[in-house]
Phi, psi and omega in degrees: 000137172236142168249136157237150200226098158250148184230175192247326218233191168244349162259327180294001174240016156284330184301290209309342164281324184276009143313302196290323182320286205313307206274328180080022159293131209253296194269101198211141195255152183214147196229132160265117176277353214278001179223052183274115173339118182242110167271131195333170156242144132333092209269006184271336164306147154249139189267002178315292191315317148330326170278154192086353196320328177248030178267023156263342188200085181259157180237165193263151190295346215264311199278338199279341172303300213289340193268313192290344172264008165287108186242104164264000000 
């Protein structure tokens, strides 16, 4: 089983070890992202095409909320 726990701070994982301390989990792995790969975009694209795309239907910032925020 893998769990991920992120945290921010040097306190928030001195808390969560001595949680772990409290529990007697023995065995526990810790991975740092802070030298995470970052990848390029494919500058070979051209982005033209993509502009006007709602200029037959434009939209407003009001009506792109309501349909992506809709929970039912």
């Amino acid at each position: 089983m893998k769990i991920t726990i992120e945290i921010d701070t040097k306190s928030e994982l001195e808390k969560l070890t001595a949680f772990f301390k409290t529990f007697k989990i023995e065995k526990v792995k810790l991975v740092s992202d802070k030298n995470a790969a970052i990848t390029k975009g494919d500058k070979s694209i051209d982005p033209s095409s993509l502009f006007g795309i709602w200029a037959n239907e434009p939209k407003k910032l009001d009506d792109i909320r309501k349909a992506a925020w809709q929970r039912k």
